[in-house]
Each structure stands twice: as structure tokens, then as C-alpha cells.
N, C-alpha and C positions, 0 to 999 in steps of 0.2 A: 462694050457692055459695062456696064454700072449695078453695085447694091444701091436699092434706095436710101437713101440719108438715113430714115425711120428703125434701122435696123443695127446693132450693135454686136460683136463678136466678144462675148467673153470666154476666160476662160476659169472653170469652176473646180478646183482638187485637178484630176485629172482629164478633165471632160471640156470640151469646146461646145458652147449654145449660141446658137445667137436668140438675141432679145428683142421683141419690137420696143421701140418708145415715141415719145410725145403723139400724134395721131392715128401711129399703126396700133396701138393699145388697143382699140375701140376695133378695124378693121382684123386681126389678126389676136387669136387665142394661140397660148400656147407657145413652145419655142422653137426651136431646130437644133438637133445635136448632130454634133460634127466631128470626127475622126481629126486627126494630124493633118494628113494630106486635104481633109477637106477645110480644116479651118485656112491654109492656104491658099488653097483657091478662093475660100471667100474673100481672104483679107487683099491679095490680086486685085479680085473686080472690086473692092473696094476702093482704089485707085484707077478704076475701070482698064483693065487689063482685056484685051482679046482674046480668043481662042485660041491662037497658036503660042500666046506666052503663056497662058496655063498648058499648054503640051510643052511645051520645051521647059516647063517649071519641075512637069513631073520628071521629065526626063535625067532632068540634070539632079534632083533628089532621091529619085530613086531608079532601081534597078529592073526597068520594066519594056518591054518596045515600042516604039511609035504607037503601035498599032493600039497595043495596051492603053499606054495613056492617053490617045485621041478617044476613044470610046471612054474611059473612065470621066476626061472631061464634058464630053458632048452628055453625060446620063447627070454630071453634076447639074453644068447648067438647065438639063429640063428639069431635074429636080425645085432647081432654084425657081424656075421660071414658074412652075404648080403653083410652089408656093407665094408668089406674086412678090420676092423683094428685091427681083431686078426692073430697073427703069426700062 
């Protein structure tokens, strides 16, 4: 899995967004704000990371079970998926 290129992670004071630019402008209002843990997982598939290395990212970051972070990962990526900036 892959972010589409079109899409940008910043981070803003304390807040992680991410930004569409150059053609996503036009297709996508608005931005995405992102927690810790989620600006991670974005910045992962940003390098197109798989499912089980975002589960073994949370794992190894935080203090949570398999079980925890496969369902936190699997609601990220529909999340992601909603909003159309995975390839």
C-alpha cells in the first residue's frame, strides 16, 4: 500500500495534517488530522509499508496487543482508503 504522491504530512504546533497539493487541490477539500501514532502510519505507507509492518510499528512503539494494533491499523487504512489518498 501506498499514499498517493498528491498528499503531504505536515506537522503544525502540535498537530499532524496532512495536505493535498498540486491536482488533489481541485479533487479533495479540506485536510486530515492525524494523532502521533497516526502521523506514523501515514509516513510508513508513505514509503508503502504493508499491514503487518504498521502492526509490528505499533507494537514495537507502544504498549498495546497484537490484537489492539491490528484493528487500530486495519480502521487507519479504511479510514485512509474513505478518503481516497491511498493508491
Amino acid at each position: 500500500m501506498k499514499i498517493k504522491e498528491n498528499f503531504l504530512l505536515r506537522k503544525i504546533s502540535d498537530s499532524f495534517v496532512v495536505v493535498p497539493v498540486g491536482d488533489a487541490v481541485v479533487d479533495f477539500s479540506g485536510l486530515i488530522n492525524l494523532n502521533e501514532s497516526g502521523a506514523m502510519l501515514f509516513e510508513m505507507l508513505q514509503k508503502g509499508a504493508e499491514e503487518e509492518d504498521l502492526v509490528q510499528a505499533l507494537l514495537s512503539e507502544y504498549d498495546v496487543t497484537e490484537d489492539v494494533a491490528r484493528a487500530d491499523v486495519l480502521k487507519f487504512i479504511a479510514k485512509a482508503k474513505d478518503a481516497d489518498v491511498l493508491e
